[in-house]
Backbone as CSV, one residue per row, in Angstrom:
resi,resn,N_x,N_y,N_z,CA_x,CA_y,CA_z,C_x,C_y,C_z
1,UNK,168.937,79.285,-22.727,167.703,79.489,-23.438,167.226,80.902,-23.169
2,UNK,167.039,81.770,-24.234,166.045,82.503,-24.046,165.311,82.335,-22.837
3,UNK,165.095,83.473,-22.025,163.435,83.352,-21.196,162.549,84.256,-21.713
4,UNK,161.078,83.443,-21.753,160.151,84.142,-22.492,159.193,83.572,-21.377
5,UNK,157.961,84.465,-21.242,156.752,84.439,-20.600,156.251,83.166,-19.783
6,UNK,156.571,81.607,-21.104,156.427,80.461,-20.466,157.648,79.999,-19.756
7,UNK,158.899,80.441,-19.614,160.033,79.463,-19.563,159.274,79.142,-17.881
8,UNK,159.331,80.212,-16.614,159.133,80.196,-15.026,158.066,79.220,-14.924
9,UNK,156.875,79.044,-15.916,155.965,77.841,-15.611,156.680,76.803,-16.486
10,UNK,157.304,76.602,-17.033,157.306,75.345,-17.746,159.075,74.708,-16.548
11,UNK,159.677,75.675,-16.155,160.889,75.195,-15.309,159.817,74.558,-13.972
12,UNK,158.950,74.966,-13.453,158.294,74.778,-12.444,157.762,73.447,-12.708
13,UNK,156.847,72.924,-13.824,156.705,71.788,-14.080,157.834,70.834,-14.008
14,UNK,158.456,71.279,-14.545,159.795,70.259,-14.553,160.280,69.795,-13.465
15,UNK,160.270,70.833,-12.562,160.992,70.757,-10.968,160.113,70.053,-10.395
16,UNK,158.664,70.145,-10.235,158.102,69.614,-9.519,158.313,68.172,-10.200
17,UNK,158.229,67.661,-11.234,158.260,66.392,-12.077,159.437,65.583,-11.325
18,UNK,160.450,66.219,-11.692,161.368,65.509,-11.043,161.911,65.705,-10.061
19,UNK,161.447,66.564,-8.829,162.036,66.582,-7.740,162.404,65.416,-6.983
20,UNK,161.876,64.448,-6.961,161.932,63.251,-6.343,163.483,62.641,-6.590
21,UNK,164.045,62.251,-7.780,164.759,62.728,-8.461,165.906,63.247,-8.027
22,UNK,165.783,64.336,-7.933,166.788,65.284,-7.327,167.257,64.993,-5.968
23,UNK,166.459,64.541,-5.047,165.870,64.290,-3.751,166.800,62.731,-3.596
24,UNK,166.367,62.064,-4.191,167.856,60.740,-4.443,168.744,61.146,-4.780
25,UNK,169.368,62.001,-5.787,170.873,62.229,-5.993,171.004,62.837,-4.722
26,UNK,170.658,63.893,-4.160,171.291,64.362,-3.112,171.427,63.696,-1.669
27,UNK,171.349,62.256,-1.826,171.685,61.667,-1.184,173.387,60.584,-1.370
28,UNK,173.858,61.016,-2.464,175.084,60.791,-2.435,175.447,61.799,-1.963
29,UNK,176.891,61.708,-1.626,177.685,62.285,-0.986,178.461,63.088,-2.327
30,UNK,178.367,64.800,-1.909,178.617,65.680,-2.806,180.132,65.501,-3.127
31,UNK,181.037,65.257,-2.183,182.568,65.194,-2.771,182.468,63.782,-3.497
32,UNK,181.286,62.700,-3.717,181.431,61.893,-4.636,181.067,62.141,-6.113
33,UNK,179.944,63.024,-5.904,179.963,63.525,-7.436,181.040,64.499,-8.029
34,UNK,181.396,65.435,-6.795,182.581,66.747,-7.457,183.432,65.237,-7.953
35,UNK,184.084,64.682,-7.486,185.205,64.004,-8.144,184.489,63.398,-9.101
36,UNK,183.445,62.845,-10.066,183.096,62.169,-10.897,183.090,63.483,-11.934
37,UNK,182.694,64.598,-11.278,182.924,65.797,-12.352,184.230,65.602,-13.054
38,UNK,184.806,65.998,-11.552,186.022,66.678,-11.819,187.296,65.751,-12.773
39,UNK,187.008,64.607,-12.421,187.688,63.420,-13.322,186.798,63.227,-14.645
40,UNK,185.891,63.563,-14.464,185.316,63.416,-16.574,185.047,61.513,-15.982
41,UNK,184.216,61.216,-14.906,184.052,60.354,-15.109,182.140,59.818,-15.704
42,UNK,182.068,60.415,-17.032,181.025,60.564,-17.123,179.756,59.646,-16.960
43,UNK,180.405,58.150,-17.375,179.727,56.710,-17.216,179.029,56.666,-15.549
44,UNK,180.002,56.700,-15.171,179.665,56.635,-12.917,178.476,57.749,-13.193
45,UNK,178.593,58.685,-13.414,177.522,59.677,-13.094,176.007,59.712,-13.973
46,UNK,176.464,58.941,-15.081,175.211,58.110,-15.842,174.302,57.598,-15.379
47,UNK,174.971,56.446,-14.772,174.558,55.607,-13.738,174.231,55.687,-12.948
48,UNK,174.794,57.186,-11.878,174.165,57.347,-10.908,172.680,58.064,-11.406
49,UNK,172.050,59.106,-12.164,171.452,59.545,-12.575,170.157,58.633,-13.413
50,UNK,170.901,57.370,-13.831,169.896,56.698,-14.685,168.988,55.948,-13.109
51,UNK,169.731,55.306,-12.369,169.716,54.761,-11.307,168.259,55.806,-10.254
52,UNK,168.726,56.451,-10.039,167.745,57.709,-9.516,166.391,58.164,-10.058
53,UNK,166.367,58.107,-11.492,165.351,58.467,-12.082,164.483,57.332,-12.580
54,UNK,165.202,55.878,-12.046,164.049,54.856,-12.893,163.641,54.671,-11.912
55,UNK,163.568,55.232,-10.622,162.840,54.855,-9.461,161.785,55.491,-9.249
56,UNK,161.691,56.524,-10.399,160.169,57.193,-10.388,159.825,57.506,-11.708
57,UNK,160.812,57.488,-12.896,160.718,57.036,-14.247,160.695,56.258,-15.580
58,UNK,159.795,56.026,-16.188,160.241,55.304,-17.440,161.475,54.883,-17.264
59,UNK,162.225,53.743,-17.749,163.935,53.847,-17.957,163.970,54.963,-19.411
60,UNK,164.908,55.534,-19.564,165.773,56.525,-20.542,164.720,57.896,-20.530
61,UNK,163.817,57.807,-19.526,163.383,59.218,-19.677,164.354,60.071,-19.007
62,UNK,165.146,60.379,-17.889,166.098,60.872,-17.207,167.383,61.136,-17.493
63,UNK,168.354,61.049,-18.344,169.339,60.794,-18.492,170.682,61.989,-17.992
64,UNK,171.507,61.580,-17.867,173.035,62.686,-17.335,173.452,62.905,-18.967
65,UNK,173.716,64.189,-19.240,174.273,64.873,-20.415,175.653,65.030,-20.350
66,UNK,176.339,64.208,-19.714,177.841,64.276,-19.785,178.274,66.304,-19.593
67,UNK,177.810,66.232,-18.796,178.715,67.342,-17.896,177.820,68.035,-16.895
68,UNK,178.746,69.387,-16.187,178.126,69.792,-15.029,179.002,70.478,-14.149
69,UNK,179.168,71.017,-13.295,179.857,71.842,-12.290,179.464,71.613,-10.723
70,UNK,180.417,72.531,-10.243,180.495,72.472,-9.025,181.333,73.672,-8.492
71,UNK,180.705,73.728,-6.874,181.567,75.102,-6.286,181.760,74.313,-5.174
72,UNK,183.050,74.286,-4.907,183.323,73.695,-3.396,184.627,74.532,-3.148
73,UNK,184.065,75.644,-2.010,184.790,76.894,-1.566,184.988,76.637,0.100
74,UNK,186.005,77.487,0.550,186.123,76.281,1.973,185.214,76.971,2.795
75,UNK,184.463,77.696,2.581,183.928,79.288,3.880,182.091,78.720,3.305
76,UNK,181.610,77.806,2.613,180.273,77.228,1.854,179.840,76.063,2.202
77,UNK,178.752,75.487,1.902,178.146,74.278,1.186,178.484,74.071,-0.097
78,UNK,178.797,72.685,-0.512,179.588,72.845,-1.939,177.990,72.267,-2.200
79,UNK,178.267,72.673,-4.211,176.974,72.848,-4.753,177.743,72.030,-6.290
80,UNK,176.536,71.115,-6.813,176.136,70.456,-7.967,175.751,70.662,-8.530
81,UNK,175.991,71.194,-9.492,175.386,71.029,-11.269,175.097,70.093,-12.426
82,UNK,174.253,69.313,-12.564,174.046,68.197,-13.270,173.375,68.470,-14.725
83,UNK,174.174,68.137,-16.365,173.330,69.090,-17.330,172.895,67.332,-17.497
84,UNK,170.921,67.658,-17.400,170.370,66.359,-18.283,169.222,66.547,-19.112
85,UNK,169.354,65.597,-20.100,168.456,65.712,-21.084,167.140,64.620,-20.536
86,UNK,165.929,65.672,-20.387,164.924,64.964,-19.965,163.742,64.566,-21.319
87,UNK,163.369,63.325,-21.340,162.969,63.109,-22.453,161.526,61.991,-22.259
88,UNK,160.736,62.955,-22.286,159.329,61.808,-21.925,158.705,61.828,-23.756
89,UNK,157.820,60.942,-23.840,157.221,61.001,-24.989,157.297,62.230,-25.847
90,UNK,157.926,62.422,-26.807,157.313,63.803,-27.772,157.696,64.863,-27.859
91,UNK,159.351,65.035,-26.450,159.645,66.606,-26.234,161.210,65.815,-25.552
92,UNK,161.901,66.594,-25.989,163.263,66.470,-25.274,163.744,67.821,-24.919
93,UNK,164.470,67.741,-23.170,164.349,69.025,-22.801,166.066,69.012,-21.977
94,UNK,166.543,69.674,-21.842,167.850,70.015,-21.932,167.956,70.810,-20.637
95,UNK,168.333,70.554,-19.453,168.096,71.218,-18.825,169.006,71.161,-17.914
96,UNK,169.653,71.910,-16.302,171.135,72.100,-15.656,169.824,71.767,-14.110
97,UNK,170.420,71.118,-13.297,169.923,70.519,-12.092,170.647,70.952,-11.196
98,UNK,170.408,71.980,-10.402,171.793,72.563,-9.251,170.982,72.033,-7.467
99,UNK,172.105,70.867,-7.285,172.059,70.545,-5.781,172.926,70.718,-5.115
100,UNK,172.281,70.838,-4.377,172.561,72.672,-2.992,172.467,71.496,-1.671
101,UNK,173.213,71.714,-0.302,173.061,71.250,0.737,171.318,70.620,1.061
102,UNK,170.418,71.723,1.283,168.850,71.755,1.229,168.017,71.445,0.107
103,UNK,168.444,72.399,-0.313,167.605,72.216,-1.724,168.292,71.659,-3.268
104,UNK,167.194,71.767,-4.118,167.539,72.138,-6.083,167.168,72.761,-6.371
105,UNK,167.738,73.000,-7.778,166.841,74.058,-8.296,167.173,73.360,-10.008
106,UNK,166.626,74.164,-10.526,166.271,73.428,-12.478,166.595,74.822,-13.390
107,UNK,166.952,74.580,-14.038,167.193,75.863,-15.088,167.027,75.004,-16.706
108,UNK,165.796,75.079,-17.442,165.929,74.912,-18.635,166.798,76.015,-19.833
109,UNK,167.643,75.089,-20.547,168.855,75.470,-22.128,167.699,75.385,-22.733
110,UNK,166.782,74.144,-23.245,166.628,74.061,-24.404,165.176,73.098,-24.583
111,UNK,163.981,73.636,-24.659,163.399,72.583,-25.235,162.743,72.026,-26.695
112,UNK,163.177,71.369,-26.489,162.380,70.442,-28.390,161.188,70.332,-28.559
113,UNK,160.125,70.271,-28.920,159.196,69.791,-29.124,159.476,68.526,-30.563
114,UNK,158.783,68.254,-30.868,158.747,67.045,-31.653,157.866,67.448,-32.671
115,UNK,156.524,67.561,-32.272,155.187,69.092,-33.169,155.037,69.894,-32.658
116,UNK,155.803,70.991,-32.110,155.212,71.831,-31.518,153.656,72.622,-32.744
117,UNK,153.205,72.846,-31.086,151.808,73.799,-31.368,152.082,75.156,-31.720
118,UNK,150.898,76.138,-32.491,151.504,77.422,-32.614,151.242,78.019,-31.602
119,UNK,150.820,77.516,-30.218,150.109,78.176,-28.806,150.887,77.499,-28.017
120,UNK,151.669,78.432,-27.481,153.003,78.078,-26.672,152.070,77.548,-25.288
121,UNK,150.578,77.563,-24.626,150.022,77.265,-23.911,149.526,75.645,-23.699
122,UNK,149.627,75.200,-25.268,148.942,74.248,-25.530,150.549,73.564,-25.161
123,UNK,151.875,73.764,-25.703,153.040,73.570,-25.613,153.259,73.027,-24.395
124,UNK,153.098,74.100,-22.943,152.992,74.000,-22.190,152.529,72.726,-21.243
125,UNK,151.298,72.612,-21.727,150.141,71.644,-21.504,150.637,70.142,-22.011
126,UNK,151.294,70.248,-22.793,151.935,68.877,-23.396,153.365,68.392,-22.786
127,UNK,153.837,69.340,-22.106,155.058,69.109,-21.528,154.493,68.518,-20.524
128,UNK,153.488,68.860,-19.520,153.181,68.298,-18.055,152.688,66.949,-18.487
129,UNK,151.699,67.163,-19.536,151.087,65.584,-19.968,151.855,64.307,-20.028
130,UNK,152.893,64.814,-21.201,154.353,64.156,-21.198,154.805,63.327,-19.986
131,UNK,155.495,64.728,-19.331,156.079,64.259,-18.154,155.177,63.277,-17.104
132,UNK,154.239,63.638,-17.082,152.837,63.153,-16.198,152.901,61.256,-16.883
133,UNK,152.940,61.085,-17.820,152.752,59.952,-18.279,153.922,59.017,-18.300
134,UNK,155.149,59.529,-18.357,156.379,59.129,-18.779,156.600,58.521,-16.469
135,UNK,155.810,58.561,-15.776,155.942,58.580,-14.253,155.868,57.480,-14.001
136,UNK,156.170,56.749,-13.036,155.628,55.570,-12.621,154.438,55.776,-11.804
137,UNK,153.611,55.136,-11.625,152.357,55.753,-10.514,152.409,54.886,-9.854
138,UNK,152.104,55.233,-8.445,151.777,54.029,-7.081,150.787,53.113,-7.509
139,UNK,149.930,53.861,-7.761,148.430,53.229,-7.742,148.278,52.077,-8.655
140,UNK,148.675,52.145,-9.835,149.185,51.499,-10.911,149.898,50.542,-10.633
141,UNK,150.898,50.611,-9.839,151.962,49.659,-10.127,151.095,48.609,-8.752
142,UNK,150.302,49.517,-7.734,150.225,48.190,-6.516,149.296,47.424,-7.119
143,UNK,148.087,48.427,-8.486,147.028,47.169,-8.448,147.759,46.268,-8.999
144,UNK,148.775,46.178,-10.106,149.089,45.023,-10.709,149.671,43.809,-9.701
């Protein structure tokens, strides 16, 4: 994607959205995903990804985009690349998930809007809303 003025706040929303997220996958074991890469086993890694994200998402807001990378060099920490299409109410967003020993990190390709606004601010503002709503909430789920 292009970077333009909003992309660094609108990747930041995202990251923070789904860090949690991220925070469960990287609790598999990285030579289990390199080999799900590396074999094109795209279903297993679906699953692992759908699995991860309904624990703090909508089901099908999260999804694995059938592909992704990896660096596993012998002198490193090997590192994950996950491409998924994140999709809360109204906006579908296309985006590469890189887990690292410590950390992630998020890099948005592509986002959709559905209407976008002509105020890329208001844009903005609808992505967090989105995402914000598409969440499971504690509070919510204990009163019930």
């Amino acid at each position: 994607m292009k970077k333009c003025s909003f992309s660094a706040t609108r990747e930041q929303i995202i990251a923070e959205a789904i860090s949690p997220v991220a925070t469960e996958l990287r609790l598999i074991d990285a030579a289990d995903l390199i080999s799900l890469l590396r074999f094109e086993c795209h279903a297993g890694l679906a699953d692992l990804v759908s699995s991860a994200a309904e624990l703090f998402f909508h089901p099908g807001t999260i999804n694995f985009a059938s592909g992704g990378d990896y660096v596993l060099d012998w002198n490193s920490h090997p590192e994950v690349t996950l491409d998924l299409e994140i999709k809360p109410q109204g906006l579908t967003v296309y985006a590469r998930l890189l887990l690292k020993d410590k950390e992630a990190g998020l890099e948005i390709n592509h986002i959709a809007f559905q209407n976008p606004s002509d105020d890329p601010t208001e844009n903005t503002a609808f992505l967090k809303r989105s995402l914000d709503e598409a969440r499971f909430h504690r509070e919510a789920a204990e009163a019930a």
